[in-house]
C-alpha positions in Angstrom: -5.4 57.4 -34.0 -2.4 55.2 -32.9 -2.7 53.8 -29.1 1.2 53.9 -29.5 1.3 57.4 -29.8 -0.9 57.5 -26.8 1.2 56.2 -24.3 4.5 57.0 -25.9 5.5 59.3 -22.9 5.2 56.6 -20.7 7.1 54.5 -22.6 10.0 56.4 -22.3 9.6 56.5 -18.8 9.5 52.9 -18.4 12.6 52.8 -20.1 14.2 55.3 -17.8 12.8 53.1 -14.3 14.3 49.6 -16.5 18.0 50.8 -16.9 18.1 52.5 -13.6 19.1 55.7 -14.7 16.9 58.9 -16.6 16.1 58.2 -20.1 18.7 60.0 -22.1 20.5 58.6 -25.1 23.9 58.8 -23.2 22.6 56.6 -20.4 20.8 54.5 -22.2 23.2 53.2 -24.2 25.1 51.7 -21.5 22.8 49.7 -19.9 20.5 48.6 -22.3 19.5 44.8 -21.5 20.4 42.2 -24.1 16.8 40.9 -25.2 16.3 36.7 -25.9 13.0 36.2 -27.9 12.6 32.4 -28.1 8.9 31.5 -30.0 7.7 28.0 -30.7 5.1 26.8 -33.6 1.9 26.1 -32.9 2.6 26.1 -28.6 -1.1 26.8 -27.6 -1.7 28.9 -23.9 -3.2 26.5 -22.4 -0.3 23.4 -22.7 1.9 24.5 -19.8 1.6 23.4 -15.8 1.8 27.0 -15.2 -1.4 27.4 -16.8 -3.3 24.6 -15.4 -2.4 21.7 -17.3 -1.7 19.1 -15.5 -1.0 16.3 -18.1 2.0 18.2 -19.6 5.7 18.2 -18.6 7.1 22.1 -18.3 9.0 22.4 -15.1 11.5 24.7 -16.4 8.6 27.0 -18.5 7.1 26.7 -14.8 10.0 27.9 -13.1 10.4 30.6 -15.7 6.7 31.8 -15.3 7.3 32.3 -11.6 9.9 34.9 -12.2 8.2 36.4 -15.4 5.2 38.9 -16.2 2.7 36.1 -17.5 0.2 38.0 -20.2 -2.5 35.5 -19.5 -4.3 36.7 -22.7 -2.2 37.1 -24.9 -3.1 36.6 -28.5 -2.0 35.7 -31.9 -3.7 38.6 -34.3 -3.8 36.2 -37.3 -3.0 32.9 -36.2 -1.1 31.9 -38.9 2.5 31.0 -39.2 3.8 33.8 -41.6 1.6 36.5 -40.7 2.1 36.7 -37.3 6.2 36.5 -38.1 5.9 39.4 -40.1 3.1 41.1 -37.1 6.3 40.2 -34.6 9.3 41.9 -37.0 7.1 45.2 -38.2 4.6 45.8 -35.3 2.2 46.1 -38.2 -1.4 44.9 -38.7 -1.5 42.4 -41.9 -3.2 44.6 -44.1 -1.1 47.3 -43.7 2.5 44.5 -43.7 0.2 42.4 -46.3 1.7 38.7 -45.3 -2.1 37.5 -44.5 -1.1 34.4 -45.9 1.4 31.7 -45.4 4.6 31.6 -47.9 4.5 34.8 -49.4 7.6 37.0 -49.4 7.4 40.3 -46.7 8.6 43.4 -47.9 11.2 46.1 -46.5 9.4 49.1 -46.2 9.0 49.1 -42.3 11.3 49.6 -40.2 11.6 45.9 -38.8 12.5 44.5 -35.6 15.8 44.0 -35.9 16.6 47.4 -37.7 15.5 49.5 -34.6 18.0 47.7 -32.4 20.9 47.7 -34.8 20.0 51.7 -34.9 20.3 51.5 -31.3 23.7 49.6 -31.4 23.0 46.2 -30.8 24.1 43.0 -32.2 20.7 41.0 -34.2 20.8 37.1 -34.5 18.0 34.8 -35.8 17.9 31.3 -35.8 15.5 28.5 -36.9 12.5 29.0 -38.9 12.0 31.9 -40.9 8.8 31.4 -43.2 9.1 35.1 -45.0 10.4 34.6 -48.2 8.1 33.9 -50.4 7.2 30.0 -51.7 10.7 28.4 -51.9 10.7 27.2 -48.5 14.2 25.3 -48.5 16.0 27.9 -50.7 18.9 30.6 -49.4 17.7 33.6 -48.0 20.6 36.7 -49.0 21.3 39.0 -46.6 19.2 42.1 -48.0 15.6 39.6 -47.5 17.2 38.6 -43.6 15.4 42.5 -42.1 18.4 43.9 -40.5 19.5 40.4 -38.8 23.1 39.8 -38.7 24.2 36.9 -37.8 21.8 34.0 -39.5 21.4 30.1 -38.8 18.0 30.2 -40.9 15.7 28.4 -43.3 12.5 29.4 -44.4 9.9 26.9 -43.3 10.5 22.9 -42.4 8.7 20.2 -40.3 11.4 17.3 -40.5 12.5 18.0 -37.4 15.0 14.9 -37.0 16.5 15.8 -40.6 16.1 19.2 -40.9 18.8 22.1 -43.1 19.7 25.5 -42.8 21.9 28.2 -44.0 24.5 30.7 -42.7 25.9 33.3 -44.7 26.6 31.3 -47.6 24.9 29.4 -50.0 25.5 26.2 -48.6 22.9 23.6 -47.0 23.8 22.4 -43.4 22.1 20.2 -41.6 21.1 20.4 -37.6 21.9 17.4 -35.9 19.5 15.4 -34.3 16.2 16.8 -33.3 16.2 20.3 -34.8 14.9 22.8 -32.0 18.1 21.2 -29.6 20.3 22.0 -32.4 19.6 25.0 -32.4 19.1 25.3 -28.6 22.6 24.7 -28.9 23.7 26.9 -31.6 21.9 29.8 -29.5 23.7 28.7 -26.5 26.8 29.2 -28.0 25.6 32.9 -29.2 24.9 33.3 -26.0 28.8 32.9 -24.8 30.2 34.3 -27.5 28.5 37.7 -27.1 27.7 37.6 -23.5 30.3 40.7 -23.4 30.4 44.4 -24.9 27.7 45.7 -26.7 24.1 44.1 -26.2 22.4 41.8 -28.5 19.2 40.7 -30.1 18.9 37.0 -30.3 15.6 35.3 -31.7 15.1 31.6 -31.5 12.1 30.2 -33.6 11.5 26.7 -33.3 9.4 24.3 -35.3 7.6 22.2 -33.1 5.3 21.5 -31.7 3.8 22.1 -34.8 2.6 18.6 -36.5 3.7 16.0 -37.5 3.5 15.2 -33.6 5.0 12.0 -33.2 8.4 13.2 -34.1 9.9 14.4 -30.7 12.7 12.3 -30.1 12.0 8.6 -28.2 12.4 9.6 -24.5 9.9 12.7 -24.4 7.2 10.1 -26.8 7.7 7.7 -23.8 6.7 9.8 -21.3 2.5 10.3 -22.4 0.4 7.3 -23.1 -2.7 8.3 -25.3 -5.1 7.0 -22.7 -4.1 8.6 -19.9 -4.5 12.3 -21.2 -7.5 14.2 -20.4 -9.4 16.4 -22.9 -10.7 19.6 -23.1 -14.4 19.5 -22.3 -15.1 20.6 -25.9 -13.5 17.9 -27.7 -16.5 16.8 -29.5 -16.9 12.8 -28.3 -16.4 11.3 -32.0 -12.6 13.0 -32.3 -11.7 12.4 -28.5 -9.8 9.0 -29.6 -7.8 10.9 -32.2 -7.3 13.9 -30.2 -5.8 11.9 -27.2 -3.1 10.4 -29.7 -2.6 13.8 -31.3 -2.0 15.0 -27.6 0.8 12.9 -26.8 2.8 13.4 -29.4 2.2 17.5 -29.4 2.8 17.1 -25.0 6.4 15.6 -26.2 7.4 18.0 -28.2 6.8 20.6 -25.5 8.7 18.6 -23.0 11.7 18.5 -25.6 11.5 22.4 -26.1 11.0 22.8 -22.0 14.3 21.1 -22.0 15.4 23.6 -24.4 14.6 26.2 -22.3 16.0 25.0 -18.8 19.4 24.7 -20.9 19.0 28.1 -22.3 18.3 29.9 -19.2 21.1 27.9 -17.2 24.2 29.2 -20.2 22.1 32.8 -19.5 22.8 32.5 -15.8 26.1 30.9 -16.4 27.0 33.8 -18.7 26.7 36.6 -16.3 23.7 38.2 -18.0 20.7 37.1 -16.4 19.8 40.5 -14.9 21.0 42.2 -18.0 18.6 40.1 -20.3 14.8 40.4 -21.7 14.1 37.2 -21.8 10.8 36.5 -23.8 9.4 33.0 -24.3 6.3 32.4 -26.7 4.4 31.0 -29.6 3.7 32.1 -33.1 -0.3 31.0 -32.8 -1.8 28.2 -30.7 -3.4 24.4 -31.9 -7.3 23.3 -31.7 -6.4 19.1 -31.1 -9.8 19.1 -31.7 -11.5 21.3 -29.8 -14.6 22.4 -31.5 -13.8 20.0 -33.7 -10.9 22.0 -35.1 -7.6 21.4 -36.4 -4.2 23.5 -36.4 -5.1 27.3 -36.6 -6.2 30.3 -38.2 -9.9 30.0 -36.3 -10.9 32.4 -33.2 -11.2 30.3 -30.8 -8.8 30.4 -27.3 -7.3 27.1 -28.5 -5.9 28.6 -31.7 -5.8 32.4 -31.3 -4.5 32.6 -27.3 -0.3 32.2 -27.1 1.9 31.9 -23.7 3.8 35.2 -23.3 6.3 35.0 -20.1 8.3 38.0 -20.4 11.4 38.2 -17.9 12.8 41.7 -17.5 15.3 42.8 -15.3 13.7 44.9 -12.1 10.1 44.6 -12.9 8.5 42.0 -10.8 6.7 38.5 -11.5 3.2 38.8 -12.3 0.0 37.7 -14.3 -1.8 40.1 -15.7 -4.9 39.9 -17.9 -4.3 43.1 -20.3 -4.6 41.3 -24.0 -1.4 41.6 -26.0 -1.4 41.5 -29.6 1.0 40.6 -32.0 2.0 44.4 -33.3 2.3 45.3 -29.9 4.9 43.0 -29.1 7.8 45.3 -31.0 6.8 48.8 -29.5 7.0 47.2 -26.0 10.2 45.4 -26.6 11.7 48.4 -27.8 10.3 50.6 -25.1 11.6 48.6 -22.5 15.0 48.7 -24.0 14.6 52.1 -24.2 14.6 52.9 -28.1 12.3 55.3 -30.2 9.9 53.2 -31.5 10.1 53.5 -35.3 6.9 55.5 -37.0 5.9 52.8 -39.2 4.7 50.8 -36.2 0.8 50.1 -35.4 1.1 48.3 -32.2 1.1 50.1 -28.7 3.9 49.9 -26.6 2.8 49.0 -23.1 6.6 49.1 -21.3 5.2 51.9 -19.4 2.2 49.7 -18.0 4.8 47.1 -17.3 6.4 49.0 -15.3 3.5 51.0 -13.3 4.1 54.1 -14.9 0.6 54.3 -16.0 -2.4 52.4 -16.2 -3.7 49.6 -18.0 -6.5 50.9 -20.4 -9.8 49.1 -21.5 -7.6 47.6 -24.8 -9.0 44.9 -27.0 -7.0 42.8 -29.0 -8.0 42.8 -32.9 -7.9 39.0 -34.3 -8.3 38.1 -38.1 -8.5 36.1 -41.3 -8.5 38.1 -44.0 -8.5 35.2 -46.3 -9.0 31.4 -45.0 -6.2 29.4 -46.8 -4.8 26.1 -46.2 -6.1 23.7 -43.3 -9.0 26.0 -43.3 -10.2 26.3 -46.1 -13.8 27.1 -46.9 -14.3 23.3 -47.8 -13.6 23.0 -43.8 -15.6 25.7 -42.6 -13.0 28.4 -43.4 -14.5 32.3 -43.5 -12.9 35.5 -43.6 -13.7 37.5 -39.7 -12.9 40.1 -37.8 -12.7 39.9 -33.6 -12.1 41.2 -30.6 -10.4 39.0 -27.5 -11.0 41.7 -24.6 -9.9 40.9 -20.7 -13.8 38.3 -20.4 -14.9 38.1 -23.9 -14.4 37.1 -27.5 -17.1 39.0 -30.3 -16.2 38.3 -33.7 -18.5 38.9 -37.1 -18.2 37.4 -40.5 -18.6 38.9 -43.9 -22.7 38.2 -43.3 -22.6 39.5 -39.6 -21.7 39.1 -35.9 -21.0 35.4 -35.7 -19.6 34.6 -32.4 -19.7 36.1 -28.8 -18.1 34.1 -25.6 -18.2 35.1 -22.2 -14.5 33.9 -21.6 -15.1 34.2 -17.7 -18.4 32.3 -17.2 -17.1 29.7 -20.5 -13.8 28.9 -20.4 -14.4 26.4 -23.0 -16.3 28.4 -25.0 -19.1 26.0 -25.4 -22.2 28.6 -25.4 -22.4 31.0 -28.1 -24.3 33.9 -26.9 -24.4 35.9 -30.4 -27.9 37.4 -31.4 -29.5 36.5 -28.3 -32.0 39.5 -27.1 -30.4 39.0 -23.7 -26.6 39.8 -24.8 -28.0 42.9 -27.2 -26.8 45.5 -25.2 -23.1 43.5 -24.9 -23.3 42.6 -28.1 -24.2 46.3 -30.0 -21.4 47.8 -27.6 -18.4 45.4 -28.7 -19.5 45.9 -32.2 -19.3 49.2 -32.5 -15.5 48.8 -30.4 -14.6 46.1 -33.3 -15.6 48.8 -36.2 -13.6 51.9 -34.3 -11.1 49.4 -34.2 -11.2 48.4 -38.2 -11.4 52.2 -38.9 -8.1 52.9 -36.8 -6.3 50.4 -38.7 -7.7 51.3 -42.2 -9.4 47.6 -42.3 -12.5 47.7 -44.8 -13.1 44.3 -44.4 -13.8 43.0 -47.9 -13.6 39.5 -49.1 -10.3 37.3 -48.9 -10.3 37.2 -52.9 -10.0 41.2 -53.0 -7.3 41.1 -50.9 -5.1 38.4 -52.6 -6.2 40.7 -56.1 -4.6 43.4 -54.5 -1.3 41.9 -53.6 -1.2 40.4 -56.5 -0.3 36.8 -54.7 -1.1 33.5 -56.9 -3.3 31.3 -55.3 -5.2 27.9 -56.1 -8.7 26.9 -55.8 -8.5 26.9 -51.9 -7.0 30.4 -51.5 -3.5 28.8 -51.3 0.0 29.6 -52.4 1.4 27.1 -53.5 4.6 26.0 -51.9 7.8 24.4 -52.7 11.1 22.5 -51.5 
């Protein structure tokens, strides 16, 4: 049973309540807002002032929150560069879109992202990192591997941000000037004019940072954080706190760069004309440990890696937080429900545009995390292991491929310091979310084998550490 099916009906009415007008195919297609999806690497929930942090600089993502639909609890599904990319363009689960690894290629059989709104008439546009076609991470991407997107300032994966390349349409290398993510800022800015008029458009805008290396954001923003002064996270064990403070500056200036990104963005939006005619979505592909837990970079199901910002401006619907979890796949259906498009059948996600805009209520959802197969900077070496989880409204449950591993009340532990699994107290809590996690593996044909059964049967080439190798 699909939840999207469920709440299809409302869906349609959101649309309808959006674009001011009843939800017919004649109406629609005269208002329909332009949507902006901008996404940063590696930007975890918790680095923005907006969210409590009070050592970062984000007035601008501030300013935006204030105006936007904050899903405090968002989530990554597999927290993973790649895999959540091809999550975002499919609304699939990985399993069933089969990128549950980084640099492998993503195939056309679903209806992506960008084909829905070129069915509907709009313009597509991507620019910045890609990281979908396969191992060849600087090579040129043709036209029939770009998913229905049109006009293309790409390249598949990079983190030389100060001499980083791209392609257009043509074979040729070009190189962004400067500090990549402004570059391309820039680039999307000038989209922006171009197209402002006539029909409407999907623009995407995927940055790099603030994925590592960290100290690379240009002089001004490094300036601005001394090491010392930073505060951790509470569970920062005490032996990595020195190196976590350093590794915090130079991811906090990164985020100021891209905040200054985004004030610049929003003013050529406003300066356009379109500002009330515009989705404008700003998030992350997976969050960053710095050390909390003792963890590095990703893929783990903690808060730190699996929990993303998701601001979502939308024309008519007004600023709020709410704490309904949203999942990767359901990030599609809901775009395309509040623009008012059928939402293709090869999608997985829910689209909750009719939640967004009252039209029904939120239901009792929990978001499905995963590693099918640790890979990478989590390897088993590092404590890597395939899992299965749930990240509900107050807690996180999540078993292993021996058993129920970890269970947080999110609420009471904010860090999530105390692990209440197996404990004769939680049983009742404990038996119930389990049983929630294996309806939720049944609905989305998920037998939970090993990570080596899965890369046997997509036939991907791995070394000893579960990883594809890449290249340049």
């Amino acid at each position: 049973m699909k939840r999207r099916d469920l709440l299809k009906s409302a869906g349609l009415g959101a649309a309808a309540l959006l674009l001011g007008a009843p939800a017919t195919r004649a109406a629609a297609s005269r208002k329909r807002p332009h949507v902006i999806y901008v996404f940063a690497d590696q930007w975890r929930a918790q680095a923005a002032g907006y969210a409590g942090d009070k050592d970062v600089r984000t007035p601008h993502l501030d300013r935006l929150a204030g105006e936007s639909i904050n899903f405090e609890n968002a989530v990554s599904c597999c927290p993973v560069c790649s895999p959540y990319r091809a999550g975002l363009l499919t609304g699939q689960y990985p399993l069933t879109h089969g990128v549950f690894l980084n640099d492998v290629r993503l195939r056309s059989e679903a209806v992506s992202l960008a084909e829905a709104y070129r069915r509907a008439g709009y313009r597509t546009a991507y620019i910045g990192k890609w990281h979908l076609d396969g191992n060849r991470r600087s090579a040129f991407i043709p036209r029939e591997r770009r998913q229905g997107f049109e006009f293309w300032r790409a390249l598949g994966c990079t983190h030389a941000y100060n001499n980083s390349f791209y392609y257009g349409d043509e074979n040729i290398r070009l190189r962004w000037d400067g500090y990549d993510a402004m570059a391309q800022t820039r680039e999307a800015q000038q989209y922006i004019r171009d197209h402002a008029g006539g029909s409407p458009f999907l623009l995407v805008l995927s940055w790099g940072p603030p994925h590592d290396p960290y100290a690379t954001a240009p002089e001004k923003y490094r300036a601005l954080f001394q090491p010392e002064r930073l505060t951790l996270r509470p569970n920062v064990p005490e032996g990595d706190r020195q190196k976590a403070r350093q590794a915090l500056a130079g991811y906090y200036a990164h985020l100021a760069a891209l905040d200054n990104c985004i004030g610049g963005l929003r003013a050529t939006v406003r300066e356009a004309g379109i500002e009330n005619d515009t989705i404008f979505v700003f998030t992350s592909d997976h969050g960053d440990m710095l050390f909390s837990h003792g963890g590095q970079n990703k893929q783990q199901p903690w808060d730190e890696s699996i929990r993303v910002p998701f601001l979502l401006r939308c024309p008519s619907l007004p600023a709020r937080t709410i704490d309904l979890p949203l999942n990767t796949p359901d990030i599609m259906p809901t775009l395309l429900g509040l623009s008012g498009i059928a939402v293709p059948d090869t999608v997985e996600g829910t689209d909750f545009s009719g939640i967004l805009t009252g039209k029904s209520p939120a239901p009792d959802y929990a978001a499905l995390i995963e590693c099918p197969s640790p890979f990478g900077q989590w390897t088993r070496a590092r404590g890597g292991r395939e899992y299965r989880g749930l990240r509900t409204r107050r807690h996180t449950y999540v078993r292993d491929l021996q058993g129920p591993w970890l269970l947080c009340d999110n609420r009471q532990d904010p860090y999530q310091l105390d692990n209440l699994c197996n404990r004769p107290r939680h049983a009742v809590l404990q038996a119930s979310l389990d049983a929630l996690l294996s309806q939720r593996l049944k609905e989305t044909n998920d037998a939970f084998l090993s990570g080596a059964d899965y890369v046997k049967k997509w036939g991907y080439e791995v070394d000893s550490s579960g990883t594809v190798r890449y290249t340049n």
